[in-house]
C-alpha positions as CSV (number, residue, x, y, z in Angstrom):
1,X,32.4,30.5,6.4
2,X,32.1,27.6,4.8
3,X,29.2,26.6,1.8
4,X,26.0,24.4,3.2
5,X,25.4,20.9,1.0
6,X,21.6,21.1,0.4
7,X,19.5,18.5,-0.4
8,X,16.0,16.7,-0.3
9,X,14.7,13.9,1.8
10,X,11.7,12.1,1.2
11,X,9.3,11.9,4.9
12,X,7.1,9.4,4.4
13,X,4.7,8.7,7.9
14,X,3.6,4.9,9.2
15,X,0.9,5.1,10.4
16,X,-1.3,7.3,7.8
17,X,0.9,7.2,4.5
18,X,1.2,11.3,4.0
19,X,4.2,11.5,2.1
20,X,6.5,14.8,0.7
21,X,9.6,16.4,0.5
22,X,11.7,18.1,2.8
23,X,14.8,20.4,2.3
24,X,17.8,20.2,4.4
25,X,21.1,21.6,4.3
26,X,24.4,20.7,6.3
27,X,27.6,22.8,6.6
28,X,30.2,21.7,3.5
29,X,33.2,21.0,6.0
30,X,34.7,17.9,7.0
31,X,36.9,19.5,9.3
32,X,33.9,20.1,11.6
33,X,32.7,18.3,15.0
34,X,29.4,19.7,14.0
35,X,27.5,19.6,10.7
36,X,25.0,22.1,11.0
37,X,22.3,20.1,9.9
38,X,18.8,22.0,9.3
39,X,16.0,21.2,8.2
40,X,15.0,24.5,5.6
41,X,12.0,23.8,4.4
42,X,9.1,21.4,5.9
43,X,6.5,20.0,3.4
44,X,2.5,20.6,4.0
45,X,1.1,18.1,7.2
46,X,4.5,18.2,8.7
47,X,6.2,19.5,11.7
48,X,9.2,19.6,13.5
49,X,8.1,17.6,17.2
50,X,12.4,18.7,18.4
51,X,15.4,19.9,16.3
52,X,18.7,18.8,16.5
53,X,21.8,19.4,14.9
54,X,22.1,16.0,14.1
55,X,20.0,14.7,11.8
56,X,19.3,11.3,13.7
57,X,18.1,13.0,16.6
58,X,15.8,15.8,14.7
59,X,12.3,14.8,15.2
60,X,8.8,15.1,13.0
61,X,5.7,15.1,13.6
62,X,2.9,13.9,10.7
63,X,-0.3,16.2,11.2
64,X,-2.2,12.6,12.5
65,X,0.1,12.6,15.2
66,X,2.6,10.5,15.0
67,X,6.3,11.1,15.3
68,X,9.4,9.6,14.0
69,X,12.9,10.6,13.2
70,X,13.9,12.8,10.2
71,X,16.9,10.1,9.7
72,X,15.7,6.5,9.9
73,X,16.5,3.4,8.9
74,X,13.8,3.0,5.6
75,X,13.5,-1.1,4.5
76,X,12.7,-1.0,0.6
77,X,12.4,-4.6,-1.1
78,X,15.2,-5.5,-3.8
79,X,14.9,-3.7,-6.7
80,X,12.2,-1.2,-4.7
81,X,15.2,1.9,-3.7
82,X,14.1,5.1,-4.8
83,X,16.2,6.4,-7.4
C-alpha cells in the first residue's frame, strides 16, 4: 500500500469572497493510472456539489450557492502568488 501526499488548498468563492482551507491527500505512487485524490477535510460554508478522483473534476459548492472546481486556474497579479 502505498503512503498518501497530503496537503492544503486554499478555496476561495467568486461570487461572495468566503475563503478557507481544505485538506486533500493523493496516493504517493507514480506508478499509478489513478491518484486517489480526496478531499479529507472540508472548511466551514463549504461542500462537496460531486467528487471525483481527479482533482479537476471534484466539484464545491460555497454555502451562497455557487459552484466551482476544487482545481482551477487562479489569476494572481505579479508579485500577488500566495506563498
Amino acid at each position: 500500500m502505498a503512503a498518501r501526499d497530503r496537503y492544503s488548498r486554499k478555496l476561495e468563492c467568486s461570487r461572495c469572497g468566503r475563503a478557507g482551507f481544505a485538506e486533500a491527500s493523493e496516493d504517493d505512487d507514480p506508478r499509478r493510472k489513478n491518484p486517489g485524490f480526496r478531499v479529507d477535510e472540508m472548511p466551514s460554508g463549504f461542500s462537496t456539489e460531486r467528487a471525483s478522483s481527479d482533482p479537476a473534476r471534484y466539484m464545491i459548492r460555497c454555502r451562497c450557492g455557487n459552484v466551482f472546481a476544487f482545481k482551477q486556474r487562479t489569476h494572481y497579479p505579479p508579485g500577488g502568488e500566495p506563498a
